[in-house]
N, C-alpha and C positions, 0 to 999 in steps of 0.2 A: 867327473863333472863335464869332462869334453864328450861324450856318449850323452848323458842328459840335455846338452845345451844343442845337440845334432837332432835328439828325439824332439824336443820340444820347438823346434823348428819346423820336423816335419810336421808334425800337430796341424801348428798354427799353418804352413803354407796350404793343408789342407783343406782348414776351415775357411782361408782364405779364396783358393778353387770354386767353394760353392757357392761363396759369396757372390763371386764375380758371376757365376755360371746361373743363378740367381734360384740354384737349389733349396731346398726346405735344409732346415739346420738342421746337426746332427749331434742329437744329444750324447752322443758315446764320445766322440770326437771331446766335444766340449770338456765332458767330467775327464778325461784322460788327460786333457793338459791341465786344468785345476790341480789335478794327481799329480802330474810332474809337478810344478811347481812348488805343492806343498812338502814333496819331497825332498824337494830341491833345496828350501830354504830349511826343513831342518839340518840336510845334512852337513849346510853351509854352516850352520847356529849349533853342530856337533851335536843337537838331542835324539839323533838317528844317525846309524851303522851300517853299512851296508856288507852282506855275507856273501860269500858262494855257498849256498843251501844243496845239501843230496838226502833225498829220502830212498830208502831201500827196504823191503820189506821182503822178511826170509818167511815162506810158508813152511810147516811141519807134520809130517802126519804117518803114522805106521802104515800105509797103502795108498800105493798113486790115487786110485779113486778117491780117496779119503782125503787128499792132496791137494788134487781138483778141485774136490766139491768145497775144499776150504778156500781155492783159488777164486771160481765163482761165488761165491759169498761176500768174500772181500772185495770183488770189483765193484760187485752190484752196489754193494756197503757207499765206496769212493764216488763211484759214478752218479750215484745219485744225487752226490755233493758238488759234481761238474770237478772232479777230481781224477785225472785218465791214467792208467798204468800203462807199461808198455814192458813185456817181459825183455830179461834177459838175451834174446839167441843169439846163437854161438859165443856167448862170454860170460857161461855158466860159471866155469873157472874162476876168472876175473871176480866175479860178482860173490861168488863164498868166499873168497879172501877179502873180501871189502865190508862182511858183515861179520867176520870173525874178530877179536877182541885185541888186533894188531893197531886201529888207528891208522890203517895204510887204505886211500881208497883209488884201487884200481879202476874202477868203470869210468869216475871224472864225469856223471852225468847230474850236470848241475843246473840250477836255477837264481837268480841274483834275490834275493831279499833283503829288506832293511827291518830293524827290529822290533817293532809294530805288528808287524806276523808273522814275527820269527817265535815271539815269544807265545804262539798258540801250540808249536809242538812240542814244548814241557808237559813231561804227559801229567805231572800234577798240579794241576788249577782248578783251584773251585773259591767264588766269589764268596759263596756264601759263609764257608768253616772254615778257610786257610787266613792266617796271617802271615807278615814278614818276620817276626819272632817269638817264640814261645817254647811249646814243646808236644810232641807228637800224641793225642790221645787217639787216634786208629784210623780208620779208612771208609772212606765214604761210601758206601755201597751204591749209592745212584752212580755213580760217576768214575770210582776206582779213585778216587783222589784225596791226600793223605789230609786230615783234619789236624791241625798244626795251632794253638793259637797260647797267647801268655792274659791268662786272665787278671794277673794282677794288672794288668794297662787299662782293665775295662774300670770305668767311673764307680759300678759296684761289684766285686770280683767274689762275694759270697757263693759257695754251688751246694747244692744237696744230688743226691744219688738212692734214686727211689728201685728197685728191682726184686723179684721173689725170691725167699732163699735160696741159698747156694747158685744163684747167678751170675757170682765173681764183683760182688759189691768191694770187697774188702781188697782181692784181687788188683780192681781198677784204684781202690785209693793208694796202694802200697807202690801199683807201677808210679802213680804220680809225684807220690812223692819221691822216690828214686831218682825219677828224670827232673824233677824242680834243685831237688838237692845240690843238681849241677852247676845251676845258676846261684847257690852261694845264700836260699831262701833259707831261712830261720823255720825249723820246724817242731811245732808243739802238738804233742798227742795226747788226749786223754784216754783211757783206754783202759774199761771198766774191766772186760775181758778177759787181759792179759794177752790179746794175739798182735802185738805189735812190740814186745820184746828181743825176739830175735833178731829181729829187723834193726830197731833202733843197735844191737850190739852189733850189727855185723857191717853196719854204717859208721862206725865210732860212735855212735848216741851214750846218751846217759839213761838209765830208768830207773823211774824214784816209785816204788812202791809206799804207797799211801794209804796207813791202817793204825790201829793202835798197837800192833803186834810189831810193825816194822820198826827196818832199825835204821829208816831214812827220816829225815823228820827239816818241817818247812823252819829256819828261823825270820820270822817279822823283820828282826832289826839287819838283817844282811842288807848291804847297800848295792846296786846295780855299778857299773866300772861307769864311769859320768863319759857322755860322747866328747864328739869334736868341739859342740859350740855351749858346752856346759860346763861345771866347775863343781869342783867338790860341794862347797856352799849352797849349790841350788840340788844338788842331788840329795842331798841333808833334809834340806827344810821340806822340799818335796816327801820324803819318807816320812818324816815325822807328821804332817799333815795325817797320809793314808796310814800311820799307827794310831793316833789319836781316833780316826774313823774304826780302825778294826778293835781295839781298846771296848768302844761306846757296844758295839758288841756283843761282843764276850763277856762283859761285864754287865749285862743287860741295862742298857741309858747308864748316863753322866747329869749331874749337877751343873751348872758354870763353875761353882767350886771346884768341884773335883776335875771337872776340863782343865780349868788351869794346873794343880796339882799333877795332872800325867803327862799338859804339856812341857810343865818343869823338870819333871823325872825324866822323861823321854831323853830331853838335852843333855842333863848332867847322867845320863848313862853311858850316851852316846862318849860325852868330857870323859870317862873312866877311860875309855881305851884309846884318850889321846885324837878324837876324831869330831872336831869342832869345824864353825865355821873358817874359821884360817887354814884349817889341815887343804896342805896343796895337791896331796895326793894318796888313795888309800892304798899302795903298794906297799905289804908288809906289816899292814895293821889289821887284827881280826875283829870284825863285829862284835857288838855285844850278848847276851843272852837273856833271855824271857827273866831269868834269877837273878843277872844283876839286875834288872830293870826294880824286880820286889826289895830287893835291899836295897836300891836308891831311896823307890818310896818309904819304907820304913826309917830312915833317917826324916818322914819329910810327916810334920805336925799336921793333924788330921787324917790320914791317909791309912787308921786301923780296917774301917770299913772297905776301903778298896782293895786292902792287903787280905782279908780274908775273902773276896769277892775273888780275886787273884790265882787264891790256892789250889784251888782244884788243876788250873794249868800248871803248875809247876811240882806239887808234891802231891797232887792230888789224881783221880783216876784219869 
């Protein structure tokens, strides 16, 4: 801060000389102390850092010429950017152990930065496909800079994936899922195919093969485990609503009579296995089945028609 407050002294005693001297202003003068200041007061206000910065740049090449010709390439590259190199001589030495993967740097040939343009030599930045969290889906080819972003932040995080066969469609959804997996994301496949079996086993997954031949099979009345700010009771009435929808159905249309008749049965199915509105918690108690559901209704007057509507799901094809 004492080097800042000596700099921006001489600044001003400068602009001050012309003043007196009754020169034309100098715009460069002016914006450089603006520049101090504003940097002054961040670093006062801690939202800036100040570095000792060293860039080093090792060329490569299987023949001196070929060395060269990558040495001018890259000046011309810098220079054009008012960016000046200055080789090495006599502390070649020096200078390969400062680029070798020791973290020891001999040359000491530094520049002061603060982090405003420190942060432009991250060699990957791109405004337009990077974010601050997500996960990697590949590299930007304008630019070399990795496309990083979590689409579940975005307000509609839907995507599709359009490319000609054998492209690596399947390829790119397999990596994502992998890499989302890590953030703890819930993943559901449908997968008419069959090419997402392996996968799901070699992840812990589950796969439920869905056919009349299989020997996995959906049951309606299984209850979901109720979250943090739910209760047995709302997990209940919530299910029995979406049976009563899947019911109407299957059954092709309901009556209000008979709505009520399968709202009734639904409940006292659910009552057989002990799992009512008061039930505190479903640990250790097992859902019902499609079969008790038919021999509730059959205790239940009116309910031949529904019972035979029924049959085909349960003893039937």
């Amino acid at each position: 801060m004492k080097e800042f407050q000596k700099k921006v002294a001489e600044v001003q005693s400068q602009i001050l000389i012309k003043d007196e001297k009754g020169e034309v202003r100098d715009p460069k003068l002016e914006t450089a102390l603006e520049d101090l200041e504003d940097l002054r007061d961040s670093l006062l206000q801690a939202q800036e850092k100040m570095f000792e910065v060293a860039l080093y740049i090792s060329i490569y090449g299987d023949t001196e010429d070929e060395v060269r010709k990558s040495e001018t390439e890259i000046k011309n590259l810098l220079e054009s950017r008012l960016i000046y190199l200055k080789p090495a001589l006599f502390q070649q030495a020096e200078a390969l152990k400062s680029i070798l993967p020791f973290c020891t740097d001999e040359l000491k040939i530094t520049n002061r930065l603060n982090t405003s343009p420190l942060s432009s030599f991250f060699p990957f930045v791109s405004f337009d496909l990077s974010s601050d969290k997500g996960i990697l889906y590949g590299i930007n080819r304008h630019n070399g800079s990795l496309i990083i972003f979590d689409r579940f932040s975005l307000e509609n995080y839907n995507s599709m994936i359009f490319a000609k066969s054998g492209s690596g469609k399947s390829y790119t959804m397999k990596l994502e899922i992998l890499r989302t997996l890590m953030f703890d994301t819930n993943v559901i496949i449908i997968d008419p195919e069959r090419e997402y079996e392996f996968l799901a086993e070699s992840v812990g997954g589950r796969y439920f093969d869905i056919s009349l031949n299989s020997q996995h099979h959906i049951n309606p009345f299984d209850l979901p485990t109720p979250s943090d700010d739910e209760s047995v009771s709302d997990v209940l009435r919530s299910n029995i609503i979406n049976l009563v929808g899947l019911l109407r159905v299957m059954l092709g249309g309901l009556t209000s009579e008979e709505d009520a008749i399968i709202d009734r049965a639904i409940t006292e199915t659910y009552a057989l296995k002990n799992i009512t509105g008061n039930t505190e918690s479903l640990d250790g108690l097992e859902p019902p089945l499609l079969s008790d559901f038919e021999m509730v209704l059959a205790g239940i007057d009116g309910s031949n028609d529904l019972i035979q509507r029924l049959s085909k799901y349960t003893v039937g094809s």
